[in-house]
C-alpha positions in Angstrom: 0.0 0.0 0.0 1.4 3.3 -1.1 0.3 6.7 0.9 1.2 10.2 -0.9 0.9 13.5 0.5 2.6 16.9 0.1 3.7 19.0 3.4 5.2 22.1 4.0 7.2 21.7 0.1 7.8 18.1 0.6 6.4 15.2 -1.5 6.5 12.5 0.5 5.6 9.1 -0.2 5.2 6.3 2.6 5.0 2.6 1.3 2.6 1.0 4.4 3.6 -2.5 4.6 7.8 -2.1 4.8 7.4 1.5 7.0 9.2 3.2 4.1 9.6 6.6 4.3 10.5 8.9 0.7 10.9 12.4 -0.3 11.0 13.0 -4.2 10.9 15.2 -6.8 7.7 16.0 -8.2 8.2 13.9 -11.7 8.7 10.8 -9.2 5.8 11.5 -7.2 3.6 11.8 -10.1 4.8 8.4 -11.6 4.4 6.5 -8.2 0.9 7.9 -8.4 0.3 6.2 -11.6 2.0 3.2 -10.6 -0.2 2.8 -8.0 -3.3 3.5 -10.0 -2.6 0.6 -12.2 -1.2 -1.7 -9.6 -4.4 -3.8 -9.5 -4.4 -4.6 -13.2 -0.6 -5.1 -13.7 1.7 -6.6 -11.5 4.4 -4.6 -10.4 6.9 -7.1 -9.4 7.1 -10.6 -9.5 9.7 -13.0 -7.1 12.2 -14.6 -9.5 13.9 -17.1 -6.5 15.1 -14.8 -3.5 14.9 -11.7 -6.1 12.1 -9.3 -6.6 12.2 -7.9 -9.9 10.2 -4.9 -11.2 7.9 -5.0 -14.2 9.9 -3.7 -17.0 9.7 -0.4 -18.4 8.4 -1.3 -22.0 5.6 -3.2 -20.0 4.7 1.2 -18.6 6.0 3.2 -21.1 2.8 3.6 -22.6 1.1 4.4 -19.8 3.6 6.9 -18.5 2.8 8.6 -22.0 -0.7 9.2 -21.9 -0.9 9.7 -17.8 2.5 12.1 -17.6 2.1 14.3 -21.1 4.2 17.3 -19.1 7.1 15.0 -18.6 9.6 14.0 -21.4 10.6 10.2 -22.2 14.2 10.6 -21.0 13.5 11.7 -17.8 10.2 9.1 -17.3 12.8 6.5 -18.1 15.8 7.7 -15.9 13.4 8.4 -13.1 11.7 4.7 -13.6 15.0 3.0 -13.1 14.9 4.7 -9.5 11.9 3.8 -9.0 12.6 -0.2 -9.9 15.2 -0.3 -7.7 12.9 1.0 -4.4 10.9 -1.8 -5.8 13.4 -4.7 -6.1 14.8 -3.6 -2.5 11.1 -4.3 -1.3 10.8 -0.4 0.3 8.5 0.2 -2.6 4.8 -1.2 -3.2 5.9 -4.4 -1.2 3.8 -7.2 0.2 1.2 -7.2 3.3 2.9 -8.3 6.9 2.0 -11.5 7.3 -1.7 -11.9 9.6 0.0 -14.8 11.0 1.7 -13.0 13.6 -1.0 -11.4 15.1 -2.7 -14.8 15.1 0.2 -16.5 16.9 0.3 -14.1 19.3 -3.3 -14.6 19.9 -2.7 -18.2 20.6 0.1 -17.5 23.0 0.8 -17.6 26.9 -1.3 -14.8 29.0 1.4 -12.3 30.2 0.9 -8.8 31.7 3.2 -6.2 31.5 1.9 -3.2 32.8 -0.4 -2.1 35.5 -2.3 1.2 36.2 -2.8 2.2 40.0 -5.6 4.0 41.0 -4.5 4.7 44.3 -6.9 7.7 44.5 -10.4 7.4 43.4 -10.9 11.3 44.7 -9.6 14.6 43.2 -8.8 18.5 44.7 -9.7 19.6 41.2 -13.2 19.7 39.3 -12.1 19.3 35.8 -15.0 19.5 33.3 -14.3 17.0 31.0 -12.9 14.7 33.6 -14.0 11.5 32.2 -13.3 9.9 35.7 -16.2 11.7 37.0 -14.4 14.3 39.4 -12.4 11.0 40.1 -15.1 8.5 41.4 -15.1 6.6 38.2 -18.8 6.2 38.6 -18.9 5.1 42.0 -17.4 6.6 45.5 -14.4 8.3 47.0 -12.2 5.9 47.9 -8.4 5.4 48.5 -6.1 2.2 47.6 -4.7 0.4 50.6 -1.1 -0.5 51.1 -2.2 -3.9 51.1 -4.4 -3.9 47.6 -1.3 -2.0 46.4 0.8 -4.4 47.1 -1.0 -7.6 46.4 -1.4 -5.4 42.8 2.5 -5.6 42.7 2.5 -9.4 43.6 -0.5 -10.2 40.6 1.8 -8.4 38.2 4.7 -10.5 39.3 3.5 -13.3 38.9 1.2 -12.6 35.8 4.5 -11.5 34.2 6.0 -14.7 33.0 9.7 -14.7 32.3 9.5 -10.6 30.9 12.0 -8.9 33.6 11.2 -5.1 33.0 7.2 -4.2 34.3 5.7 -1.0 34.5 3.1 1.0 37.1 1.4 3.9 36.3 0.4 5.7 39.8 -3.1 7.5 39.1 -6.4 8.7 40.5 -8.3 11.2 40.7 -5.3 12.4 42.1 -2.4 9.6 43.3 -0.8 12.4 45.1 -3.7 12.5 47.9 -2.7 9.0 48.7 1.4 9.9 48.6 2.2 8.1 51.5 0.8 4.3 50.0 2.6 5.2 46.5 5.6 5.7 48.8 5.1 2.5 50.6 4.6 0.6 46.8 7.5 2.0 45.6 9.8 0.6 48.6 7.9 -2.8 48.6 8.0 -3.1 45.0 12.2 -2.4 44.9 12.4 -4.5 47.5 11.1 -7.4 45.9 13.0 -7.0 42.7 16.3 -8.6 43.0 14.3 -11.7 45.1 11.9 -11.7 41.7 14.3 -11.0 38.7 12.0 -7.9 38.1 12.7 -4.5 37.4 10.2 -2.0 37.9 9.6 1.0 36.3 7.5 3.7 38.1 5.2 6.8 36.8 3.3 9.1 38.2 0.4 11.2 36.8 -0.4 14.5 38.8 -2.4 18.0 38.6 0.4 19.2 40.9 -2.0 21.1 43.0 0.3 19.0 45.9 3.2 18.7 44.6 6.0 19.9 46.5 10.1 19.5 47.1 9.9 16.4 49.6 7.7 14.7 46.7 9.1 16.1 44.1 12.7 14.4 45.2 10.9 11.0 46.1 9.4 11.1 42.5 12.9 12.1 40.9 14.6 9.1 42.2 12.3 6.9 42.0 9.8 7.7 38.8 11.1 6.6 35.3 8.5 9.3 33.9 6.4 12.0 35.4 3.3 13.5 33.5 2.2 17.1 34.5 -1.2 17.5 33.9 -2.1 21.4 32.5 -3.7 22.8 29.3 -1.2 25.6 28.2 -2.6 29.2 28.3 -3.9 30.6 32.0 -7.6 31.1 30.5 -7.9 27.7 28.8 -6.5 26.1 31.7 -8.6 27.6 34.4 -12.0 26.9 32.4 -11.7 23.5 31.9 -9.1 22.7 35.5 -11.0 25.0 38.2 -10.1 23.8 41.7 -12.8 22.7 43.9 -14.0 26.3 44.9 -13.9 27.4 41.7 -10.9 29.1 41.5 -8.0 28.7 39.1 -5.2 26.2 39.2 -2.7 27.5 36.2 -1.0 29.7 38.9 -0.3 27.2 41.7 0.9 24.4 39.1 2.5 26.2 37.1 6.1 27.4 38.9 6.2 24.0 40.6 5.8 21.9 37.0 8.8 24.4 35.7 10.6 23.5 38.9 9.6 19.7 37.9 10.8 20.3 34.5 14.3 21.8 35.4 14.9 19.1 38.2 14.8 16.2 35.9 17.1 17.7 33.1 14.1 18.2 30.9 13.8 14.8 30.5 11.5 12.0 31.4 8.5 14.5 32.2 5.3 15.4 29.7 3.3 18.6 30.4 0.2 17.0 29.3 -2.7 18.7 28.2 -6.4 18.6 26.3 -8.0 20.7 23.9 -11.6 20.9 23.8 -13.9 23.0 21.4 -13.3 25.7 23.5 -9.5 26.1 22.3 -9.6 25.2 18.4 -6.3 27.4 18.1 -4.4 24.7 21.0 -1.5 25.3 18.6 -1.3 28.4 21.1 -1.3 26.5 23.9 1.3 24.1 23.2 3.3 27.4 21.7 2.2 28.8 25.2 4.2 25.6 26.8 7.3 25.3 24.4 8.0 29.3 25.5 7.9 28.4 29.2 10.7 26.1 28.7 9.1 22.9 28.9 10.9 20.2 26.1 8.0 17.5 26.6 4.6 18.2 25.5 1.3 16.5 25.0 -1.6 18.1 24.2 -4.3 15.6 22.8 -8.3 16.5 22.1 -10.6 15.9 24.7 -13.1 12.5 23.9 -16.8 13.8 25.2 -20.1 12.9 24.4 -21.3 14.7 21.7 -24.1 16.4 23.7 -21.2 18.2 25.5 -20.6 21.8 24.6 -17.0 21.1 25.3 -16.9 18.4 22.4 -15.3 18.2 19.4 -17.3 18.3 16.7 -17.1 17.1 12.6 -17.1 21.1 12.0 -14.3 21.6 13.8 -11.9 19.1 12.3 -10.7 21.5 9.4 -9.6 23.7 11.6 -8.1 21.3 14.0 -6.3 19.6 10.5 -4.8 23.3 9.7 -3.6 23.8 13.5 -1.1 20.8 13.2 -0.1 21.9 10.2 0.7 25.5 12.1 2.7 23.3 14.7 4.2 21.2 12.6 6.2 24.5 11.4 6.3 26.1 14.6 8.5 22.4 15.9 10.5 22.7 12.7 11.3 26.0 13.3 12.3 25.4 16.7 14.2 22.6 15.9 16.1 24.2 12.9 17.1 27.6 15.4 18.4 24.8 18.0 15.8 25.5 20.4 14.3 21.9 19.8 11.1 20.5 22.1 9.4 16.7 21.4 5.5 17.1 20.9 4.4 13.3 21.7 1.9 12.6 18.5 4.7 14.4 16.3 7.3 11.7 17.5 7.8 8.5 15.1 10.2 5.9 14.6 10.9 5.4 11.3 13.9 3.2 11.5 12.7 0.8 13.6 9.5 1.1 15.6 7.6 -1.6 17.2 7.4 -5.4 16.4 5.0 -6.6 13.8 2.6 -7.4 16.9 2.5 -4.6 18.5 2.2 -2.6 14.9 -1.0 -4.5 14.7 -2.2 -5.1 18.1 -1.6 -1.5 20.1 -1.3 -0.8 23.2 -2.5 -4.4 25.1 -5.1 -3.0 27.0 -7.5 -5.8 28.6 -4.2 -8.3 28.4 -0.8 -6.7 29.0 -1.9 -3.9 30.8 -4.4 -3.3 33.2 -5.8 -1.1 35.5 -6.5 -1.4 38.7 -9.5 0.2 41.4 -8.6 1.1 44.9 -10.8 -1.9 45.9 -8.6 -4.5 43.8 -11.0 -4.9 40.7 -9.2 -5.3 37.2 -10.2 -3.4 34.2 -8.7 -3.3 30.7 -7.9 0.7 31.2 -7.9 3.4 32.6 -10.7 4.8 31.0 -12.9 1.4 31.8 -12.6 1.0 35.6 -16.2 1.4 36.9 -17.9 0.3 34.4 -19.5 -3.2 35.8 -19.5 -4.7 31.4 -15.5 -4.6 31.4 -14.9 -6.5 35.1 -12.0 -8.4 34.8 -11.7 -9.7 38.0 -9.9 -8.8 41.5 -6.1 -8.7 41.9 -6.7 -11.4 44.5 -8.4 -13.8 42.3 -7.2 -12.8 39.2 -8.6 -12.6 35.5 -11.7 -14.8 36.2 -13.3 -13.1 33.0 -11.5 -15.2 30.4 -14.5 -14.1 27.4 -13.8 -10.6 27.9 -9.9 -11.0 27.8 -10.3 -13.1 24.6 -11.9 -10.4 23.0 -9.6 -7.9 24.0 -6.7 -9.7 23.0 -8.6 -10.4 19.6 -8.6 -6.4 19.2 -6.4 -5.3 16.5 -6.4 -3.5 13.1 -7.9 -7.0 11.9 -10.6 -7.2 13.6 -11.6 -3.7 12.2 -12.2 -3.8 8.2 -12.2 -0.2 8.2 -8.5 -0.3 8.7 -7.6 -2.4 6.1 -7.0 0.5 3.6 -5.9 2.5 6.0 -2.5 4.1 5.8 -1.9 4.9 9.1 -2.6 1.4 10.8 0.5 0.4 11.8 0.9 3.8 13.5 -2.1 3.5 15.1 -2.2 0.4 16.0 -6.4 0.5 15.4 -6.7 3.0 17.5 -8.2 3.5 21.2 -10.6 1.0 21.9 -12.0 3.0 24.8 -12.7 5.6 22.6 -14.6 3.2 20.2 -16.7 2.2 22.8 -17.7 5.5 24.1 -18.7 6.4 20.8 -19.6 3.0 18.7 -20.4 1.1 21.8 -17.9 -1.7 20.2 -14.3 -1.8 21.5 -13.8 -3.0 17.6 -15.1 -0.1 15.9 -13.8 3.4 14.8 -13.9 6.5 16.0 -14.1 8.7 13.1 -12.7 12.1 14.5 -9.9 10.6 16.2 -8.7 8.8 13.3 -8.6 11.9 11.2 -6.7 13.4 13.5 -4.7 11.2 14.0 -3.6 10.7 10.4 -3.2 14.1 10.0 -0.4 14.0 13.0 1.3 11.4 11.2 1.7 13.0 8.0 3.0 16.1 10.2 5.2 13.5 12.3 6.4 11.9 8.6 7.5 15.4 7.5 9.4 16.5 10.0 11.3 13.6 9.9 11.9 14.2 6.4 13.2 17.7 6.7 15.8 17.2 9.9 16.9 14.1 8.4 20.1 16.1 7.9 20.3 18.0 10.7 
């Protein structure tokens, strides 16, 4: 599958199935185009042993002619033999990964990887799109024990299999209300590591409304990553992220997540933030961030119900489209005058990337990574605790609901046809399949927004690859 687009000056062309990245000259672009036209009635390559070998020229010549009148026969032909050798060097129109994989894996051992805490189903702030519910998660206020906590350790441990390296995700509400048992789970789980052959690695999500130094250096030695929870500008911040009395937070976060920032080197941190339909122009607001100082930003749309005014709507996604494109500059720009910063859904590994499974599959939610309620129950994610449907079981018994794991661990792009043509699907991975339920009641289907979006990012992510490749 071949995916053109044109960015900022660049032609680029992506070829799917290899992860292929190519910039070209506009005579090449145009050919590729026609290649690809055609590619369903003429073979472009056949295997001749170990060899793939390129339909000859004499076989396109023709074709070339009537489809590329503005191009002279010389240069078709000179630019064709540049082409055939992309596609003889399989980086070019090459085959599908093989579905096996995916299906393999399916059949495989039961290993979790990941877990995410809840230690705090309560919050100090009353963010409006909070999809935790003010942090209740549909139910009541209510703080993780030591004791769940640390049986939580133990399930992942032995849930693990032979993988060494496992990874906890401290969240609420707010974890930080509950410091002193993420303290405690820290200490029992490096405790237990040497005993265990495990290696934890520790994160904490936070609205910093509590943060302070005696935290702050617990959760530098001991946090492999730290996420910062704010929206960019003061008045975007402060409508969506009031504190409980209605006041604004931006001013008490704010010097203590630069303070967070600088301590870890600028590294190993995200200010992480959501746009809403309130803030179409959040290429402002992650501007607003870069400017601060901060080198690792996030700032992803909000996922509502449509009803909400807050929502993103189909009307807004042209203008959403034409904000990445601003920011996709604006990082290039930076980058190019030294002043670099990473904006998470512009960062992409072209030269290697993830396995073939997990280019398929995603992120494992429902079987290698979990989450987990203050009271013990397990749910596929984050964004699933509370909701009775997607109870997996209780980290003292265990997955007891096998049928809903199985379907979970059947979710891939495969399972949805609409991502069979798709170019971005091994980007992707399928997408979020919490956000296809919320809004196709199916963890299988598609969320039509949040796939435009996020091809659009990748297109952005693709070209500024392309034009730092030399710097």
């Amino acid at each position: 599958m071949i995916h053109q687009f044109k960015n900022n000056g660049y032609n680029i062309v992506m070829d799917v199935e290899s992860g292929s990245v190519h910039v070209v000259d506009p005579i090449a672009y145009d050919m590729i185009s026609v290649l690809d036209e055609i590619s369903g009635s003429i073979p472009l390559s056949s295997v001749d042993g170990d060899e793939i070998k390129a339909v000859p020229y004499e076989k396109v010549r023709d074709i070339f002619a009537k489809k590329l009148p503005s191009y002279n026969e010389d240069d078709i032909s000179e630019t064709y033999e540049e082409i055939v050798w992309l596609i003889e060097n399989d980086s070019l129109f090459s085959d599908d990964i093989d579905s096996d994989i995916i299906k393999a894996h399916q059949e495989g051992e039961d290993i979790v990887k990941a877990l995410c805490l809840h230690v705090a189903h309560d919050c100090n702030l009353a963010c409006t799109y909070c999809f935790a519910g003010k942090g209740e998660y549909h139910g009541n206020r209510e703080l993780m024990s030591f004791e769940t906590g640390k049986r939580a350790l133990d399930f992942l441990v032995e849930s693990s299999g032979a993988r060494r390296n496992l990874e906890v995700d401290f969240f609420g509400g707010e974890p930080l209300m509950n410091f002193d048992v993420v303290r405690q789970l820290t200490e029992y789980g490096r405790s237990i590591e040497a005993e265990k052959n495990k290696k934890f690695r520790f994160t904490l999500t936070t609205n910093g409304i509590l943060l302070d130094d005696e935290i702050l250096d617990f959760v530098n030695k001991e946090m492999g990553n730290l996420v910062l929870s704010i929206d960019g500008r003061r008045e975007v911040n402060d409508r969506m992220r009031p504190r409980l009395g209605g006041q604004g937070s931006y001013d008490v976060i704010l010097p203590k997540f630069m303070k967070a920032a600088k301590s870890r080197g600028q590294m190993n941190y995200y200010v992480r933030g959501t746009y809403t339909h309130y803030n179409l122009d959040f290429s402002e607001d992650v501007k607003h961030l870069a400017e601060l100082g901060f080198e690792q930003i996030s700032v992803e749309p909000v996922v509502a119900p449509p009803d909400e005014p807050y929502a993103i709507t189909k009307e807004d996604v042209p203008k959403l489209l034409e904000q990445y494109d601003i920011l996709a500059k604006y990082v290039l720009d930076r980058k190019r005058e030294g002043r670099g910063f990473n904006f998470f859904h512009f960062m992409i590994d072209l030269s290697g990337g993830p396995c073939a499974y997990k280019r398929l599959s995603g992120c494992g939610s429902g079987t290698e990574y979990l989450a987990v309620a203050p009271n013990g129950d397990l749910y596929p994610c984050h964004q699933f605790v509370g909701m009775d449907d997607f109870l997996m079981g209780n980290v003292a018994t265990g997955i007891t609901a096998r049928e809903l794991r199985d379907k979970f661990r059947s979710c891939s792009v495969l399972s949805r046809p609409e991502c069979g043509s798709c170019f971005a699907k091994y980007q992707c991975s399928g997408g979020c399949a919490a956000n296809a339920y919320n809004f196709t009641h199916d963890i299988n289907g598609v969320y039509d927004i949040g796939c435009t979006l996020q091809k659009k990012r990748i297109e952005c992510a693709v070209m500024i690859k392309a034009a730092t490749a030399g710097l």
